[in-house]
C-alpha positions in Angstrom: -36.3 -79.5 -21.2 -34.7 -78.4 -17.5 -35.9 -80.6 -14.5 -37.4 -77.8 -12.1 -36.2 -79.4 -8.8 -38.5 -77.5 -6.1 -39.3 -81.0 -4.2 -36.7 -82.8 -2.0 -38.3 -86.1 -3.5 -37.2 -84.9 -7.0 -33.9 -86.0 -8.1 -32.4 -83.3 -10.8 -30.9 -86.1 -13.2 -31.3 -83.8 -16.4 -29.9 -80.6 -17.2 -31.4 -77.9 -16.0 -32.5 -75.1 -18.9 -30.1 -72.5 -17.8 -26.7 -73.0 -16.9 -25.5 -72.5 -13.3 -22.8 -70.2 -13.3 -19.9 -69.7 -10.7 -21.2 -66.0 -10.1 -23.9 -64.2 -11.5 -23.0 -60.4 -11.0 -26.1 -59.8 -13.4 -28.9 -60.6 -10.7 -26.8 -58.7 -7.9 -26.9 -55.6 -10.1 -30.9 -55.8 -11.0 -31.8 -55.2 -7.7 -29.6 -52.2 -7.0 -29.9 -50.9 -10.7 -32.2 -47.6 -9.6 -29.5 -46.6 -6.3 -26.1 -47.5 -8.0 -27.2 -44.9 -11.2 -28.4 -42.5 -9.3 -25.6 -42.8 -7.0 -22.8 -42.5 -10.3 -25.6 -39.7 -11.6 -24.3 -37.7 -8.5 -20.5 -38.2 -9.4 -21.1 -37.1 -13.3 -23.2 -34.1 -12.3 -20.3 -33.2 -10.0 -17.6 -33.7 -12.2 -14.7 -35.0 -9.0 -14.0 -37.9 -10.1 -10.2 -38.4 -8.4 -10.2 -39.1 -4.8 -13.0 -35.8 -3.0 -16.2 -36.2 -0.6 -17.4 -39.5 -2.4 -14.1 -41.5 -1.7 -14.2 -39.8 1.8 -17.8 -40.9 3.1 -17.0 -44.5 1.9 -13.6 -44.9 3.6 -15.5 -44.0 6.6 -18.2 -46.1 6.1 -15.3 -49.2 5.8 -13.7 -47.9 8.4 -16.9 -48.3 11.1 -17.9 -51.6 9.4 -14.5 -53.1 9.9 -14.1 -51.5 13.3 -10.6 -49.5 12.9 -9.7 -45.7 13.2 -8.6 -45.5 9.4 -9.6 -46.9 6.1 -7.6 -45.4 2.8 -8.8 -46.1 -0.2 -6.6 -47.6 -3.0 -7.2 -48.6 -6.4 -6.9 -52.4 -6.1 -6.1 -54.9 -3.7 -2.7 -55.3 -4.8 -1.7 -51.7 -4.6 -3.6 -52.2 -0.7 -0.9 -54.3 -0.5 1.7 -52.6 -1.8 1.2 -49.8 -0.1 1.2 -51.1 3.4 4.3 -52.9 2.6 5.9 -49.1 1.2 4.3 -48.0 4.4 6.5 -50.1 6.7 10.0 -48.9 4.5 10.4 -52.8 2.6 12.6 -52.9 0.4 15.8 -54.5 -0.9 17.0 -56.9 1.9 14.2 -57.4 3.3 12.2 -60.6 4.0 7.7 -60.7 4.4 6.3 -64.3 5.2 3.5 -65.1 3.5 1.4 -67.8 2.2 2.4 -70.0 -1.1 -0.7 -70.9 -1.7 -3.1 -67.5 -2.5 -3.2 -65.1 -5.3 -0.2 -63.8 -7.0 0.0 -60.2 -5.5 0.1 -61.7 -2.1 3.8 -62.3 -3.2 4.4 -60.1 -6.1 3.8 -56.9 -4.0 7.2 -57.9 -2.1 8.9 -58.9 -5.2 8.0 -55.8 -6.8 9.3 -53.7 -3.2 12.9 -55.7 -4.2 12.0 -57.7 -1.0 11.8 -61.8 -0.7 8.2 -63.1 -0.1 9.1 -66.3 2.4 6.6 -68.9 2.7 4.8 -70.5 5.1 2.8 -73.9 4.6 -0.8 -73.8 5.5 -2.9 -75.9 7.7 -5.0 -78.4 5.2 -8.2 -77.9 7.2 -8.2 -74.2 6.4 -6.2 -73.3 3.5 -4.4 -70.6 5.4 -1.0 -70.4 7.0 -0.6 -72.9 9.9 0.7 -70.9 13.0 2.6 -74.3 14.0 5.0 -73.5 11.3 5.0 -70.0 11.6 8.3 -69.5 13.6 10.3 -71.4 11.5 10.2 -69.0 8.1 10.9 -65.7 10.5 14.9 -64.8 9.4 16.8 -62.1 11.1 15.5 -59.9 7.7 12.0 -60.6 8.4 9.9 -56.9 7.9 6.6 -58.2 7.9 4.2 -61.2 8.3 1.2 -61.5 6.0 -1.3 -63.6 6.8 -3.9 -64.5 3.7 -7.6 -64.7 5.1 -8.4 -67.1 2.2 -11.7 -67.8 0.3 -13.6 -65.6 3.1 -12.5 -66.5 6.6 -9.6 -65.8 8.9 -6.6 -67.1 9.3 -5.7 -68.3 13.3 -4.7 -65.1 14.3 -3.7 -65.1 17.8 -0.8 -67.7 17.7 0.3 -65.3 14.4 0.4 -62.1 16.6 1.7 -63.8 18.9 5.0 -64.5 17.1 4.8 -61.5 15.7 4.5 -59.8 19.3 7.0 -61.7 20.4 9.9 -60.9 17.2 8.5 -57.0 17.2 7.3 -57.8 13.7 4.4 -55.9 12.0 1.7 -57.8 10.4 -0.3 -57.2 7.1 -3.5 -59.1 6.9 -4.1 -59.6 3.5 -8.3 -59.9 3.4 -8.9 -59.2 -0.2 -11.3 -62.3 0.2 -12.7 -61.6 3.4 -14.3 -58.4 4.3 -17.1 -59.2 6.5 -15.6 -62.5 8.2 -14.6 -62.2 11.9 -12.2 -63.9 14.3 -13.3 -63.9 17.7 -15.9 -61.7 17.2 -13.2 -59.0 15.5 -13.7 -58.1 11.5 -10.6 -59.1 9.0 -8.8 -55.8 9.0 -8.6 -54.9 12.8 -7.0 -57.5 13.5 -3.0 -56.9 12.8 -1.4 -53.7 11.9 -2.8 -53.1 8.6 -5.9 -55.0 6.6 -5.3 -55.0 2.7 -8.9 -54.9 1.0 -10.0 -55.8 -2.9 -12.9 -54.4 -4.5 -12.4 -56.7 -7.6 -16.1 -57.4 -9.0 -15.9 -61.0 -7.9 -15.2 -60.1 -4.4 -18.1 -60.7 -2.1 -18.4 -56.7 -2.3 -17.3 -55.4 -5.7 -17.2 -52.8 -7.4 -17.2 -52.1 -11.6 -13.6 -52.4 -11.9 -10.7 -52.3 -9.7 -10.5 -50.7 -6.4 -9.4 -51.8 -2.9 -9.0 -50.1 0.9 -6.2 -50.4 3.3 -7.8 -50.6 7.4 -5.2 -49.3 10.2 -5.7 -48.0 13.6 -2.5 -46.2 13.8 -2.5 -42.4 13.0 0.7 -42.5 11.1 0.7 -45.0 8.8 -2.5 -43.8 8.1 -1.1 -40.1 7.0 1.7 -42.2 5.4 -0.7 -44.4 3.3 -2.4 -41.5 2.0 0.5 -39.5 0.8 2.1 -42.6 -0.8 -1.4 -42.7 -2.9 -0.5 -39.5 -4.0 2.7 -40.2 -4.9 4.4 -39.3 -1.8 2.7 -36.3 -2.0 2.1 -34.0 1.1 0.8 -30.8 0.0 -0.1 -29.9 -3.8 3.2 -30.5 -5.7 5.5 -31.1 -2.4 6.4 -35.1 -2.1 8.1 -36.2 1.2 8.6 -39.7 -0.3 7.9 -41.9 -3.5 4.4 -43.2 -3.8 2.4 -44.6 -6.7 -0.9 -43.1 -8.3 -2.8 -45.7 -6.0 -6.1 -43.9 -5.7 -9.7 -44.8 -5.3 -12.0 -43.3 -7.9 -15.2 -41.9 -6.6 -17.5 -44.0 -9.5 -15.8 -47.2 -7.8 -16.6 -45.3 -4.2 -20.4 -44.6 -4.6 -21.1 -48.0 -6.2 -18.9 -49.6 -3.4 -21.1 -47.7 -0.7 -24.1 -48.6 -2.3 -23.8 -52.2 -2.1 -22.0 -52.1 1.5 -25.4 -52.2 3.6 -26.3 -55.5 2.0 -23.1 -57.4 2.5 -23.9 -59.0 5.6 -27.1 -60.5 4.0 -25.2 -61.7 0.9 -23.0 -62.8 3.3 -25.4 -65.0 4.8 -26.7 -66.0 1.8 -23.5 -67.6 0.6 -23.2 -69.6 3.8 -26.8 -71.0 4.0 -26.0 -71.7 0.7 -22.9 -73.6 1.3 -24.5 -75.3 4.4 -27.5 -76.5 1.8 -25.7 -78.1 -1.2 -23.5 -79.9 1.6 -26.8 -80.8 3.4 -28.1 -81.7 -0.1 -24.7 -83.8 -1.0 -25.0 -86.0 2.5 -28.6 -86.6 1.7 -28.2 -88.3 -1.7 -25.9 -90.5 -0.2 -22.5 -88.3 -1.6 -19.2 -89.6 -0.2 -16.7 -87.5 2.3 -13.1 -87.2 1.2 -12.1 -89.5 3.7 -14.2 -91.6 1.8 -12.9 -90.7 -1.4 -15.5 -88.8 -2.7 -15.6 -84.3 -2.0 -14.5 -83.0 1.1 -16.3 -79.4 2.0 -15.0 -76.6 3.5 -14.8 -76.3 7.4 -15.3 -73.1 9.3 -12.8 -73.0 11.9 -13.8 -72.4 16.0 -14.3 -69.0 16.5 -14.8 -67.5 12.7 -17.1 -66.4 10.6 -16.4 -67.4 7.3 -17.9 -65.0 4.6 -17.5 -67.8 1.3 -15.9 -65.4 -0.5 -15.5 -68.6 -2.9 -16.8 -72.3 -1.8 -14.3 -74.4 -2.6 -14.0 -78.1 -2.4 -11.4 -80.6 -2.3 -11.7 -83.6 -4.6 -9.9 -87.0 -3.7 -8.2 -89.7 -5.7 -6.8 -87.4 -8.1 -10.4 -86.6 -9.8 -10.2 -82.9 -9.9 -9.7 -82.8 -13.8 -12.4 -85.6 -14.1 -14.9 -83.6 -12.4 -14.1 -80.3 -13.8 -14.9 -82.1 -16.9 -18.5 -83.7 -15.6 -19.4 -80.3 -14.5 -18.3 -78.8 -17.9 -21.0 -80.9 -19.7 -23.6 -80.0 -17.1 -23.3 -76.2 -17.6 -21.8 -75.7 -13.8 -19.8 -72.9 -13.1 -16.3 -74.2 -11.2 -12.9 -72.5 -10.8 -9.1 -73.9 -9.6 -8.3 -71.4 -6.9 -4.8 -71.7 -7.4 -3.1 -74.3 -9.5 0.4 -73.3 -9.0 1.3 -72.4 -5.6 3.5 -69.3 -5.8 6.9 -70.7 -4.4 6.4 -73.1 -7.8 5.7 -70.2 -10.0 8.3 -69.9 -12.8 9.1 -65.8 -12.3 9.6 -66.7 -8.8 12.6 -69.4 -9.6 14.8 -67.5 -8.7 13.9 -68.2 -4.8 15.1 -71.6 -5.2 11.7 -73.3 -4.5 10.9 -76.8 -5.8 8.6 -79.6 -5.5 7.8 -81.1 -2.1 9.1 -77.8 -0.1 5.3 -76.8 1.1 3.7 -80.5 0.5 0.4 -79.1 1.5 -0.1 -76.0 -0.7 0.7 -78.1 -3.4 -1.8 -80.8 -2.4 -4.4 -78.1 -2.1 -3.3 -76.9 -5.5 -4.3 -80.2 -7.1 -7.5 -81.2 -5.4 -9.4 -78.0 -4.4 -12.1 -76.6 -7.0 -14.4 -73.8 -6.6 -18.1 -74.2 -7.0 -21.2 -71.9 -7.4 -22.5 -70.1 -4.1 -23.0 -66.6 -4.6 -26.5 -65.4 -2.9 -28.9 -65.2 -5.7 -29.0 -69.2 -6.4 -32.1 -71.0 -6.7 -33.2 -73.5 -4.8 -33.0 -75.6 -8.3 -29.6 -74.7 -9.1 -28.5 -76.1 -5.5 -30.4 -78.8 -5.8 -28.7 -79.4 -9.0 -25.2 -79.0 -8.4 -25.3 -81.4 -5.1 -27.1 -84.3 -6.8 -24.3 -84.3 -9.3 -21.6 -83.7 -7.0 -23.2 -86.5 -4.8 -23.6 -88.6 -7.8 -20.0 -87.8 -8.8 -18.5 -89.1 -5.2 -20.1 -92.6 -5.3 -18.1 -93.6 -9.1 
């Protein structure tokens, strides 16, 4: 029998009834059920599935939420990606700095372009790319800078435009995590010259299979972006360059728009959710990372961080220890990324090894990714910072 643990005086020692998973799309979908089906009703009835007046009134829709001019809808965050890259002319020879600890696309885009992804290590306190040692992975090949807005909030933007400014170097953010957060007061996506979107069904707005969005406020690339979505094409059968079939699909588009009013409130969800298992942790006593216990994550001056995932870092080389305690408690948890990219055997050919980004690889062995979507009980908090707490103090 599950401990029900309503009461701050209660302490959740047994398992609960029903596991706490990392994400429970189930609960986000119940209360949209009747607006989503009608909405894909619409899109059946009509018959235009490819791209039409669907795909149309959500890129606008993105497009005033993010606060840009454009927003061209793709049909995942790596082809977002991809296409801004193909959008700037990269290609053999050319060099994009980038993060080695993310996502694979982040880097496999410029592989795939016949470009070399450069890294850049990232600040510890953040997880994203530390400006400090931003300068130093520019080469005289350098086409582009992209900057990963990781787990939900911005990377330190203004010293990264900066250089960029300063080296006439475009820059992609790369905010598959982070729609919603802000820097400054400015959304992810208005920030640099193009924002790369995913609409992957984990994301903290996704859709019911792959989709993503590319944000620009320059006319051009804009025109460019859509043609190379269309295969480079310009008018019906006439291709001024070589695109991909990178398309938005208007099922993804009307579910997408459907759930886009309520991302700000799931957003705050997540982080009163973060803040409470944290507030939870410190009151039963749970032990920092300085400490040797969990170390939670920090929102930087200036953001707003959207906790696109909540991830933790565990000291004293208990990561697998506590993956293992939270196995047997029916807790969701994820390793958000256990190979940083310039260690990632396709990638060998770069010449990266060991030690080269010492802090992308630390992150890679102690971070782990907890439960924090919206929908969580005050139980399941309650639950998952006891144990964590508990789990600090061994």
């Amino acid at each position: 029998m599950g401990v029900v643990c309503s009461s701050a005086a209660m302490e959740p020692t047994m398992p609960l009834a029903v596991p706490v998973p990392l994400l429970d799309l189930k609960k986000q979908y119940a209360t949209l059920r009747d607006e989503i089906r009608a909405a894909t009703d619409e899109v059946f009835e009509s018959q235009g599935f490819i791209l039409g007046p669907k795909v149309e009134a959500f890129e606008k829709a993105i497009a005033e939420y993010v606060g840009v001019k454009h927003a061209v809808g793709m049909s995942s965050g790596t082809d977002a990606q991809l296409a801004a890259m193909m959008a700037l002319g990269i290609g053999p020879g050319d060099d994009v700095v980038t993060s080695p600890y993310t996502f694979f696309a982040s880097a496999g885009a410029v592989v795939r372009l016949g470009a070399r992804p450069v890294f850049c290590d990232i600040d510890p306190a953040t997880c994203n790319v530390d400006p400090e040692k931003l300068a130093k992975a520019i080469t005289p090949r350098t086409k582009a800078i992209q900057p990963v807005h990781l787990y939900g909030q911005c990377a330190d933007m203004d010293p990264i435009l900066a250089v960029a400014k300063e080296k006439g170097i475009p820059v992609i953010e790369d905010a598959c995590q982070s729609l919603g957060a802000a820097y400054k007061g400015k959304k992810a996506g208005a920030l640099g010259d193009f924002g790369a979107f995913s609409f992957f069904p984990s994301k903290n707005l996704g859709g019911f299979g792959d989709g993503g969005m590319v944000t620009t406020n320059d006319d051009g690339y804009a025109t460019t972006l859509r043609a190379l979505r269309m295969h480079g094409e310009t008018s019906r059968y006439h291709h001024r360059l070589v695109g991909g079939n990178f398309r938005l699909d208007a099922l993804q588009a009307v579910v997408l728009h459907v759930k886009l009013p309520h991302l700000d409130s799931w957003a705050e969800g997540r982080r009163q959710n973060a803040a409470e298992i944290e507030r939870r942790f410190l009151e039963h006593g749970g032990r920092t990372f300085e400490e040797g216990g969990i170390g939670f994550p920090r929102e930087a001056p200036g953001m707003y961080h959207v906790y696109n995932q909540f991830v933790v870092r565990v000291a004293r080389g208990r990561r697998e220890e506590l993956k293992e305690r939270l196995t047997g408690l029916k807790i969701g948890h994820a390793v958000y990324y256990p190979v940083p990219l310039h260690l990632q055997e396709c990638f060998a050919g770069l010449g990266g090894k060991s030690g080269d980004y010492p802090e992308a690889e630390r992150a890679a062995m102690e971070t782990l990714a907890l439960p924090v979507f919206p929908e969580l009980t005050g139980s399941q908090k309650a639950f998952v910072a006891y144990h964590l707490a508990q789990f600090s103090r061994e």
